[in-house]
C-alpha positions as CSV (number, residue, x, y, z in Angstrom):
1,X,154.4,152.8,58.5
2,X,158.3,152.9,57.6
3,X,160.4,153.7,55.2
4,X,158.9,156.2,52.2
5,X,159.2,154.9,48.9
6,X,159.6,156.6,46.1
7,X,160.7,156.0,42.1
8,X,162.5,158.6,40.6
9,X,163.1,158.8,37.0
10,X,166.4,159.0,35.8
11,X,167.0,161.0,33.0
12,X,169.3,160.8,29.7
13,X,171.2,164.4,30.3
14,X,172.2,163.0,33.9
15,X,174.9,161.1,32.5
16,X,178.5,161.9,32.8
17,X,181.2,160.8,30.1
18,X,181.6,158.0,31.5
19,X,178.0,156.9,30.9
20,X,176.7,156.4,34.1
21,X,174.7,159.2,36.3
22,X,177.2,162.1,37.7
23,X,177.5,161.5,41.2
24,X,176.0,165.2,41.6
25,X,173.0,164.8,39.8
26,X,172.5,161.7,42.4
27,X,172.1,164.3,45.1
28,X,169.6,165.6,42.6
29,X,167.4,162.9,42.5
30,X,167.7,162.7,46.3
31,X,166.1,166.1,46.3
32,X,163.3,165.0,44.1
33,X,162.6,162.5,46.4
34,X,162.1,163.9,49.5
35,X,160.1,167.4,47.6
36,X,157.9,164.1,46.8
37,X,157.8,162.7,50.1
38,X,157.6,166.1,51.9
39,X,156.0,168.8,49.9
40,X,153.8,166.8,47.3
41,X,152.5,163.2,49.4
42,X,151.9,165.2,52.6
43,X,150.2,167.4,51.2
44,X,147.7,164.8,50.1
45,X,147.1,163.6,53.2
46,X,146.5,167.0,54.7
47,X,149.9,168.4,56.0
48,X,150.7,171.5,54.0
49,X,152.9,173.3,56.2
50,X,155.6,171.1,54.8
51,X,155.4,173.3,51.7
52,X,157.6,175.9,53.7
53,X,161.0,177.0,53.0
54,X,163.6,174.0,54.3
55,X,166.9,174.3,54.3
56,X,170.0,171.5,53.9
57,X,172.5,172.3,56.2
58,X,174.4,168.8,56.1
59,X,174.4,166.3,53.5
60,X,176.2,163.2,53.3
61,X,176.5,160.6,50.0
62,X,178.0,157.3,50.1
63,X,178.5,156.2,46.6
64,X,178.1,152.1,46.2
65,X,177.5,151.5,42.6
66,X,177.1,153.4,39.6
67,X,173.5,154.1,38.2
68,X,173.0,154.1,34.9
69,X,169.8,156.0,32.8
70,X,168.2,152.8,32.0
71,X,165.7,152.5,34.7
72,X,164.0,154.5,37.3
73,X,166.0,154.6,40.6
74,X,163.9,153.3,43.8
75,X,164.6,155.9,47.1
76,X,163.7,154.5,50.8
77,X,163.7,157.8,52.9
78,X,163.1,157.0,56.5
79,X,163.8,159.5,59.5
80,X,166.8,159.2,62.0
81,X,166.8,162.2,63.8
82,X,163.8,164.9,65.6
83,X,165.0,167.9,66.8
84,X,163.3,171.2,67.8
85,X,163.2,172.9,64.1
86,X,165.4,170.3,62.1
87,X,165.0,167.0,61.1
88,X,167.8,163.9,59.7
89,X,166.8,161.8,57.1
90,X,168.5,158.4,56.0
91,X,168.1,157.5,52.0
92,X,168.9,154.6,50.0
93,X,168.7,154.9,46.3
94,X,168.4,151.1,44.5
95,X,168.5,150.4,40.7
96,X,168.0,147.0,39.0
97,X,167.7,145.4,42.7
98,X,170.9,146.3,43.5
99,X,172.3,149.1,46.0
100,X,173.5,152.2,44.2
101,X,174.0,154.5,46.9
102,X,173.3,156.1,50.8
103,X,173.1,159.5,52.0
104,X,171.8,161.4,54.7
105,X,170.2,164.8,54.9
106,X,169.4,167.3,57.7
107,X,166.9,170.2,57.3
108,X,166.0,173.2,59.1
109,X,162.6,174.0,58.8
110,X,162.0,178.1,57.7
111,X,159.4,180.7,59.1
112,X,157.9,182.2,55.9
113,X,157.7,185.7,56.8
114,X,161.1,185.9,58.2
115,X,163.2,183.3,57.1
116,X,164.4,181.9,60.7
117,X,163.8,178.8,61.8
118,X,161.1,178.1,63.7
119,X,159.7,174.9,65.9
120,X,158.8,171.9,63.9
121,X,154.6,171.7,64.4
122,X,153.3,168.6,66.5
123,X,151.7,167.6,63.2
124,X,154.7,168.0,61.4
125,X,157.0,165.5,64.0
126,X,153.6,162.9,63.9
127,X,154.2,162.7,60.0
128,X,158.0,161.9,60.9
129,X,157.5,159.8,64.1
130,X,155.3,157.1,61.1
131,X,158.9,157.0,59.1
132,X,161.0,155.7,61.1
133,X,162.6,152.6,59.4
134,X,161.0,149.6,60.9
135,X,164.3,148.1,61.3
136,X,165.7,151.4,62.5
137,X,166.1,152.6,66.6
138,X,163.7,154.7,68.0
139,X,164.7,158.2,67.1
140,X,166.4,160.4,68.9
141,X,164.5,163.5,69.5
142,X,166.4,166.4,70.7
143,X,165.5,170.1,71.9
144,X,167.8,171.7,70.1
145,X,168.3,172.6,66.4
């Protein structure tokens, strides 16, 4: 399947004074993106333990080009890394055709009850083996967190 693509609408109050998008709301829409992906598509097709607590516990942005509140920006999320109860994902945010920005995200998925990580579920790492980038490596799926 690939790369999940989603359009996230940009909004007029995520400008900065300089009149393009504040580099932190961009993490923002990177957020919206992958609640989308994760918590709202999934869902849809029948995986809602997804809608469990995850936490960030790295992010990285890569800033390219500015975005500006005119249009919608585009977001490929695909996955990089499986591990035992986290996961990496890669995104690319575009705008106007043109390359705005890259970042990367890794989540630990949350027990409910107690708040502790717990093992991702078989269907849960079938949902990320089908986004892997098709011009991405095989993942690499470790054991540990």
């Amino acid at each position: 399947m690939g790369k999940y693509l989603v359009a996230v609408p940009v909004r007029w109050s995520d400008q900065d004074i300089n009149g393009h998008i504040n580099n932190a709301k961009i993490v923002t829409l990177v957020e919206e993106a992958r609640i989308q992906w994760l918590n709202k598509d999934a869902a849809v097709e029948g995986l809602v333990s997804f809608d469990t607590p995850k936490v960030v516990v790295s992010l990285h942005v890569e800033f390219q080009r500015p975005l500006s509140a005119d249009c919608d920006v585009e977001v490929s999320i695909s996955v990089k890394r499986i591990g035992r109860t986290s996961f990496t994902l890669c995104y690319s945010g575009m705008q106007a055709d043109r390359n705005r920005f890259t970042a990367e995200t890794t989540l630990v998925v949350l027990d409910r009850s107690d708040g502790q990580p717990r093992p991702l579920t078989d269907p849960e790492r079938s949902y990320l083996l089908r986004h892997i980038a098709d011009d991405a490596a095989v993942p690499r799926i470790v054991e540990s967190v």
